[in-house]
N, CA, C and O atoms as a Tinker XYZ file with bonds, in Angstrom:
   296  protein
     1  N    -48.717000  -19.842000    7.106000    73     2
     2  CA   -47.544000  -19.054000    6.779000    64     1     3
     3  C    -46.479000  -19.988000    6.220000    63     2     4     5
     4  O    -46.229000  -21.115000    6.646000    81     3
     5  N    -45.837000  -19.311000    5.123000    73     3     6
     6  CA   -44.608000  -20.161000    4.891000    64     5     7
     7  C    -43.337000  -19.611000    5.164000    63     6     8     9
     8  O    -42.873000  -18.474000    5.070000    81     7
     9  N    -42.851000  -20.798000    5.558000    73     7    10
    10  CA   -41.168000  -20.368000    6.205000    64     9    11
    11  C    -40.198000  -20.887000    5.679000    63    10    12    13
    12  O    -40.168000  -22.091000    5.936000    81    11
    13  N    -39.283000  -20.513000    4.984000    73    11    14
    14  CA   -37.950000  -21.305000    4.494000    64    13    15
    15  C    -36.607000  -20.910000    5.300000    63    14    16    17
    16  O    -36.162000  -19.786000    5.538000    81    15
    17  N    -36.085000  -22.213000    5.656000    73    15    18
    18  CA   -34.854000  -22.095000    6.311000    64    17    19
    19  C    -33.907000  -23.060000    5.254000    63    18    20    21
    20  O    -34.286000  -23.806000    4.351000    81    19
    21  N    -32.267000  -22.686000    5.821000    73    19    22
    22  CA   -31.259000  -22.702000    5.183000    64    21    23
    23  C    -30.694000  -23.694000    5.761000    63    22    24    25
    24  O    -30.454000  -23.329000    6.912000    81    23
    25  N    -30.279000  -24.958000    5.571000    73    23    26
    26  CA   -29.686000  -26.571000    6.495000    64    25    27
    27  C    -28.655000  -26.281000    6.378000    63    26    28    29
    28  O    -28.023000  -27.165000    5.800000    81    27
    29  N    -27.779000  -25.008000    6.769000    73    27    30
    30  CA   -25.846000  -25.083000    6.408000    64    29    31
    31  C    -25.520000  -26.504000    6.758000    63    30    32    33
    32  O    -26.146000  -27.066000    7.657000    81    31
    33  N    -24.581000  -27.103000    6.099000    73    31    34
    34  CA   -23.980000  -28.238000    6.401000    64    33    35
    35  C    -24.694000  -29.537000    6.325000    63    34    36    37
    36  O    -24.273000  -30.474000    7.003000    81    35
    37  N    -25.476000  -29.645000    5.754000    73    35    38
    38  CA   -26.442000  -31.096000    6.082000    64    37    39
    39  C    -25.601000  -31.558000    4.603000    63    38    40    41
    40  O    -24.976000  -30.743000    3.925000    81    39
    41  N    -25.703000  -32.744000    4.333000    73    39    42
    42  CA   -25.132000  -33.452000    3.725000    64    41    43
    43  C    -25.654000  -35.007000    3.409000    63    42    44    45
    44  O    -25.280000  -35.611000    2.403000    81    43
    45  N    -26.452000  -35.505000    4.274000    73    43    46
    46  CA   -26.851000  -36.606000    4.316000    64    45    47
    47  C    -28.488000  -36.997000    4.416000    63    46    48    49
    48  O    -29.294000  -36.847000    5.334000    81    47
    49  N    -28.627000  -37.596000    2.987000    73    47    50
    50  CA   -29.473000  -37.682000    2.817000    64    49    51
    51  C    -31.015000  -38.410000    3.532000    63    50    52    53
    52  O    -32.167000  -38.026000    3.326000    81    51
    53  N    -30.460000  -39.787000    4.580000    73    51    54
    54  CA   -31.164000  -40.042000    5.378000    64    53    55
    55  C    -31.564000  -39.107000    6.799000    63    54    56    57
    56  O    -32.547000  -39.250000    7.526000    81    55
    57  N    -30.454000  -38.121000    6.913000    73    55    58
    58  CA   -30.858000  -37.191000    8.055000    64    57    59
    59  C    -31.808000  -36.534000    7.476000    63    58    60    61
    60  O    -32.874000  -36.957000    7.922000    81    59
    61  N    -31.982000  -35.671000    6.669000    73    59    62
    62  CA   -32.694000  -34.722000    5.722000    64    61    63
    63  C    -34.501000  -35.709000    5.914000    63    62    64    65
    64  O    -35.479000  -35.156000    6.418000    81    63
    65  N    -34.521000  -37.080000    5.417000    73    63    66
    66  CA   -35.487000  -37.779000    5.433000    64    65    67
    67  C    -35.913000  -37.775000    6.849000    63    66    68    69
    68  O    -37.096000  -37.458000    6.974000    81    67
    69  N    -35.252000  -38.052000    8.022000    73    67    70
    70  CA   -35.349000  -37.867000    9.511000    64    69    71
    71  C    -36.107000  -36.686000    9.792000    63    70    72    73
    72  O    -37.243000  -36.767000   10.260000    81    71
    73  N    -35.448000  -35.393000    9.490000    73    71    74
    74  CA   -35.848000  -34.355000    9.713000    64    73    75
    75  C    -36.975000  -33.888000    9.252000    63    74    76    77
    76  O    -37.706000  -33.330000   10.070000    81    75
    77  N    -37.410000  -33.982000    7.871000    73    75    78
    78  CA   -38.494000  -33.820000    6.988000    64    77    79
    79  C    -39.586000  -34.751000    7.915000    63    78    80    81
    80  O    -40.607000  -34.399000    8.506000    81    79
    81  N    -39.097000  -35.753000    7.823000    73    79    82
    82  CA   -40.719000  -36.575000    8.739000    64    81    83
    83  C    -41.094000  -36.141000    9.858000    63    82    84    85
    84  O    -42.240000  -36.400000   10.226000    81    83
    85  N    -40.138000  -35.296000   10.760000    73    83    86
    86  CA   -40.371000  -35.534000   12.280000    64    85    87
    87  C    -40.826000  -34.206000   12.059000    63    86    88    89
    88  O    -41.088000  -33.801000   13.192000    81    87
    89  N    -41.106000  -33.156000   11.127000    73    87    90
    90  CA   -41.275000  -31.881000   11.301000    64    89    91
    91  C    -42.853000  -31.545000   10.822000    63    90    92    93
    92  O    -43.736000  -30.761000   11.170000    81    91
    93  N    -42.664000  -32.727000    9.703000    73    91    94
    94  CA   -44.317000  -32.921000    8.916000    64    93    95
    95  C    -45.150000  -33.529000    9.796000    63    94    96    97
    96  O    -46.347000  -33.418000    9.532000    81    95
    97  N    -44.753000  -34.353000   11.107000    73    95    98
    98  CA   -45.677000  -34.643000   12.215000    64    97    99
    99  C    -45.749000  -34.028000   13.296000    63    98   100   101
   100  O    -46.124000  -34.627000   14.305000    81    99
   101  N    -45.367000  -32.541000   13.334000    73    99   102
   102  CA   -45.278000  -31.710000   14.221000    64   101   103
   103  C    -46.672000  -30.993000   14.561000    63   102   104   105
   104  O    -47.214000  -30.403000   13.627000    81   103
   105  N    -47.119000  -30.991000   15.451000    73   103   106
   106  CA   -48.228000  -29.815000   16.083000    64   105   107
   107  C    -48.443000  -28.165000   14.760000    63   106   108   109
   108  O    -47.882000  -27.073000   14.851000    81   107
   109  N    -49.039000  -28.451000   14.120000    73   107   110
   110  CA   -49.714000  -26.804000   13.567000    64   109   111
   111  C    -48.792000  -26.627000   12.160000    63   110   112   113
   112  O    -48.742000  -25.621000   11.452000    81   111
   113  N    -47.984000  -28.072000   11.942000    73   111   114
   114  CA   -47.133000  -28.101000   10.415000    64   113   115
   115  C    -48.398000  -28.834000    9.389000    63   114   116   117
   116  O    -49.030000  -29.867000    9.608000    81   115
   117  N    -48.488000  -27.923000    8.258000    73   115   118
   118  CA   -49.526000  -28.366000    7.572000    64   117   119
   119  C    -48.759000  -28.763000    6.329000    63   118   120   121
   120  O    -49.335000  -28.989000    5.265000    81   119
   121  N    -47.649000  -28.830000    6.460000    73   119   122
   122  CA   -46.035000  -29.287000    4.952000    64   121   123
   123  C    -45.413000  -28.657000    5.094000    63   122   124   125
   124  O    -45.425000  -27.434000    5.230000    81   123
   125  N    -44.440000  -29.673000    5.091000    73   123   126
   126  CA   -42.591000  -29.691000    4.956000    64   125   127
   127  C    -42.450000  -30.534000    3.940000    63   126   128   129
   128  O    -43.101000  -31.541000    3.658000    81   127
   129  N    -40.762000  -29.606000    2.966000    73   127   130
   130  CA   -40.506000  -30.254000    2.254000    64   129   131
   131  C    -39.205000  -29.851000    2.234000    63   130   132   133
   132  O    -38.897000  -28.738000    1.809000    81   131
   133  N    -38.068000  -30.968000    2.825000    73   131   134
   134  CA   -36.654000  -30.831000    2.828000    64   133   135
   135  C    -36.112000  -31.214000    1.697000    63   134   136   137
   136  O    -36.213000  -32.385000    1.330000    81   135
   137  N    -35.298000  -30.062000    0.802000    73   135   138
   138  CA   -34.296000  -30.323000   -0.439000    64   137   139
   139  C    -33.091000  -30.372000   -0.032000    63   138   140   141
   140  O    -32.531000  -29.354000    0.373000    81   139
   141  N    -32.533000  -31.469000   -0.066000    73   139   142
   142  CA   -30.892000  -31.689000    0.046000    64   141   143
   143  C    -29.909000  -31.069000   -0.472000    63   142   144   145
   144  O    -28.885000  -30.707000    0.108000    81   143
   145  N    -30.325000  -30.863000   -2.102000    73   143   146
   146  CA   -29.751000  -30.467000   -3.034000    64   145   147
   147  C    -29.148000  -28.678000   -2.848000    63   146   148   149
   148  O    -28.061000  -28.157000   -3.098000    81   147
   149  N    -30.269000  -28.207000   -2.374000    73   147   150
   150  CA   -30.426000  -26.575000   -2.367000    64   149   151
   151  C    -29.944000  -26.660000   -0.720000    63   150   152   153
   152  O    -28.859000  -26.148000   -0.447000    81   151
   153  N    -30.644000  -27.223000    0.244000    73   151   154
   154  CA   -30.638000  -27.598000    1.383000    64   153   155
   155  C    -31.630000  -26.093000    1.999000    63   154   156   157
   156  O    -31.294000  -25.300000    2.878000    81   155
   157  N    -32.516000  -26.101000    1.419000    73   155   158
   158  CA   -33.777000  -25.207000    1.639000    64   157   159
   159  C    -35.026000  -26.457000    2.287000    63   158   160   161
   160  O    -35.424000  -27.528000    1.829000    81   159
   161  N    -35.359000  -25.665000    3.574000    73   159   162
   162  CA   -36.202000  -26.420000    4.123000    64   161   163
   163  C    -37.847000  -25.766000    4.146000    63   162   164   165
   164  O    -37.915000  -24.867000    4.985000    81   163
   165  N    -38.715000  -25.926000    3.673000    73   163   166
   166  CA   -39.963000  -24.869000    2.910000    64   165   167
   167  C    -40.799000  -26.037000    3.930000    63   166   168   169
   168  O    -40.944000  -27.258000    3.994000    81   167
   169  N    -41.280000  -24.659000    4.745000    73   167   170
   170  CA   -42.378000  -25.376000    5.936000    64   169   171
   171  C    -43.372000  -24.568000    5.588000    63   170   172   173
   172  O    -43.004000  -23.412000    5.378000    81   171
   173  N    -45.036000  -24.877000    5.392000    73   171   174
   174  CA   -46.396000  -24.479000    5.609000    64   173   175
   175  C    -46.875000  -24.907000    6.857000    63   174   176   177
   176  O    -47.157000  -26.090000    7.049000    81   175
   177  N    -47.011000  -23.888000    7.877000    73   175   178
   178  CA   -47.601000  -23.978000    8.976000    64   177   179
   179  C    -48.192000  -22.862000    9.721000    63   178   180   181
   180  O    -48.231000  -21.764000    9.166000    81   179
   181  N    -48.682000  -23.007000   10.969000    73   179   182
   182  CA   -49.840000  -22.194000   11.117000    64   181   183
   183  C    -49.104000  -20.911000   11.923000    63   182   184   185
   184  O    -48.548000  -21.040000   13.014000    81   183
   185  N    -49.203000  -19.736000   11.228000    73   183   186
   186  CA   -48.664000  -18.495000   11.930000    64   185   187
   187  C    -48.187000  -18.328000   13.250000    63   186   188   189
   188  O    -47.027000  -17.939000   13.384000    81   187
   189  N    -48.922000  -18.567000   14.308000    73   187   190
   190  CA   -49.079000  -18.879000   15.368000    64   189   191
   191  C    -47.867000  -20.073000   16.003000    63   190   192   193
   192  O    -47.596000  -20.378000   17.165000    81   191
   193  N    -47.427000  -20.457000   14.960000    73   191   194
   194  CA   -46.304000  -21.762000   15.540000    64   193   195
   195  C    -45.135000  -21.173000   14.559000    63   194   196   197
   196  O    -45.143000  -22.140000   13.796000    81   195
   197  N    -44.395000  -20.536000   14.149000    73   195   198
   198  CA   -43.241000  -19.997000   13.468000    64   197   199
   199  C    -42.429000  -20.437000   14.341000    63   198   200   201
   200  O    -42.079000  -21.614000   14.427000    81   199
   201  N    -41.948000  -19.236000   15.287000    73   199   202
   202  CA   -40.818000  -19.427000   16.201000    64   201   203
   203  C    -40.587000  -20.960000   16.857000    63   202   204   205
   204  O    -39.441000  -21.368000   17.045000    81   203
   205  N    -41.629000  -21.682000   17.154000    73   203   206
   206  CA   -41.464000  -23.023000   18.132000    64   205   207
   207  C    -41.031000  -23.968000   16.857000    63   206   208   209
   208  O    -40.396000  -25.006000   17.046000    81   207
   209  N    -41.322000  -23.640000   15.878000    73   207   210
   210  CA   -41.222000  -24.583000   14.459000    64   209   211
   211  C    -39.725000  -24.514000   14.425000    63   210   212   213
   212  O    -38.917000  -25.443000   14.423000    81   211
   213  N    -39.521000  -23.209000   14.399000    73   211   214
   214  CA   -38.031000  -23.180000   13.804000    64   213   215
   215  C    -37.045000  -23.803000   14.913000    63   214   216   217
   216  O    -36.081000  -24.464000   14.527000    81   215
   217  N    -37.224000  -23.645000   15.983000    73   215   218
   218  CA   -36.845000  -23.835000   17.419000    64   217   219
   219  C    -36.672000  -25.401000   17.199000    63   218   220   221
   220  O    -35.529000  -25.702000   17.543000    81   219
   221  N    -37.403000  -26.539000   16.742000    73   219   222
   222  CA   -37.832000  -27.495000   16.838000    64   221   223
   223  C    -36.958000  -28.458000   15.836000    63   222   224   225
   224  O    -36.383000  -29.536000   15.987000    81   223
   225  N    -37.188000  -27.268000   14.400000    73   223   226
   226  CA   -35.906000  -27.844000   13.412000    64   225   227
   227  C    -34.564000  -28.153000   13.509000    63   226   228   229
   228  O    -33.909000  -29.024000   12.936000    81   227
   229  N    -34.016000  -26.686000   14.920000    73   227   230
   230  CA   -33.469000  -26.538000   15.145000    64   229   231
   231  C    -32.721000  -28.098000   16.179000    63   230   232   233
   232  O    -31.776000  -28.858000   15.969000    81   231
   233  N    -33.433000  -28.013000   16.948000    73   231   234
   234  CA   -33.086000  -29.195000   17.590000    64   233   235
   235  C    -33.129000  -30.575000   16.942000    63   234   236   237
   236  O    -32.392000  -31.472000   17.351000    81   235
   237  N    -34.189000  -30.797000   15.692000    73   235   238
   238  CA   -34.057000  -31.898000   15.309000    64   237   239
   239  C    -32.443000  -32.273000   14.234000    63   238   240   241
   240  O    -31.713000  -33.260000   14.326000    81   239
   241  N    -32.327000  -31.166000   13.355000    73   239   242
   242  CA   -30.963000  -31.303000   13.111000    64   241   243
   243  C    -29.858000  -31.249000   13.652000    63   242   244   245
   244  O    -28.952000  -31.771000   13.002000    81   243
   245  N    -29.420000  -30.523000   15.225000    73   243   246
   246  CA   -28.509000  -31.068000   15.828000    64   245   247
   247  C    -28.703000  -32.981000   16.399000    63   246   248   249
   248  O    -27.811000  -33.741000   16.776000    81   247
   249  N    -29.854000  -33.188000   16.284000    73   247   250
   250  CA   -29.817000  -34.678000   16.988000    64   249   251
   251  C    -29.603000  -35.974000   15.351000    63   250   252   253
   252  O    -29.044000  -37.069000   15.277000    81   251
   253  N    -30.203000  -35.302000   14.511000    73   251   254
   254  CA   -30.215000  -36.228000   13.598000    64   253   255
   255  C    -28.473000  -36.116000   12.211000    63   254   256   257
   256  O    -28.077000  -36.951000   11.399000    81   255
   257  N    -27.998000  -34.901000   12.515000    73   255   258
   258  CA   -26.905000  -34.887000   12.034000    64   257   259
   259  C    -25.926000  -33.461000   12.742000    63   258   260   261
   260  O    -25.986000  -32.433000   12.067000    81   259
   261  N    -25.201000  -33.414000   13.838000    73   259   262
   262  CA   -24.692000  -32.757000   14.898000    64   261   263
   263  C    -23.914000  -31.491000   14.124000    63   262   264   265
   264  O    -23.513000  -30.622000   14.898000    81   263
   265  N    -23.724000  -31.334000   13.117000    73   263   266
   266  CA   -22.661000  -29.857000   12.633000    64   265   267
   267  C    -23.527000  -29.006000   11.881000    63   266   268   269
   268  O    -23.062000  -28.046000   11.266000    81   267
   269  N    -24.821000  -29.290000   11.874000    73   267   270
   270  CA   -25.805000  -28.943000   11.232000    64   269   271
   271  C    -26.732000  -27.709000   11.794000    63   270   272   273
   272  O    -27.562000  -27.822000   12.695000    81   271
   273  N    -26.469000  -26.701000   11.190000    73   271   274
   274  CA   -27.047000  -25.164000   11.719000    64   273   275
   275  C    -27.745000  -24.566000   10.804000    63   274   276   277
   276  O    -27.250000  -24.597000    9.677000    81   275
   277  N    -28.915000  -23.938000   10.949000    73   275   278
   278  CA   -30.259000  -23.195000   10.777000    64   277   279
   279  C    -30.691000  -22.153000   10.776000    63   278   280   281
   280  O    -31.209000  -21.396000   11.597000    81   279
   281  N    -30.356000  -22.146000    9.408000    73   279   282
   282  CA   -30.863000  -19.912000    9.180000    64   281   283
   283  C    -32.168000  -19.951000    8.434000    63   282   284   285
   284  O    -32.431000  -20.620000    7.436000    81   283
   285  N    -33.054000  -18.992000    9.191000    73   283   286
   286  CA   -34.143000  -18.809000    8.235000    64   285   287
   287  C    -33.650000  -17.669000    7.186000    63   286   288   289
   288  O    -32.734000  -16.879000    7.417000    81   287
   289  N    -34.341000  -17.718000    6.111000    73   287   290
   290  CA   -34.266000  -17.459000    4.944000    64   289   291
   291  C    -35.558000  -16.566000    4.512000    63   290   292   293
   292  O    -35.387000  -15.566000    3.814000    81   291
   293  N    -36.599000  -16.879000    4.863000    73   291   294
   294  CA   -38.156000  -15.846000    4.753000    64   293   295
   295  C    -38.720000  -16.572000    5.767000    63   294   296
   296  O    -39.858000  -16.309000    6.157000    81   295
């Protein structure tokens, strides 16, 4: 399944790199690909892991850049 979420507020480009890696080595993520630019985060992963995925993003962008909040998008 693919999922795109929305990075309100991200800004920094080494967080974005943080986040993108730690999500592409996640349990049942088969690709992530974080755009800074758009700040669209386009995850391929396995149906079955949606909610814990997003849950997960969720937490990794409050730790890797703190004002940083997470809307899915599809």
């Amino acid at each position: 399944m693919k999922i795109v979420l929305y990075m309100n507020d991200l800004d920094c480009q080494e967080c974005a790199d943080k986040i993108e890696a730690h999500i592409q080595r996640y349990p049942g993520v088969k690709g992530a690909c974080l755009m800074l630019v758009t700040r669209r985060f386009i995850i391929d992963c396995e149906d079955s892991k949606v909610d814990e995925i997003v849950e997960e993003v969720k937490k990794s962008a409050a730790k890797a850049q703190g004002n940083v909040t997470v809307s899915r998008i599809q």
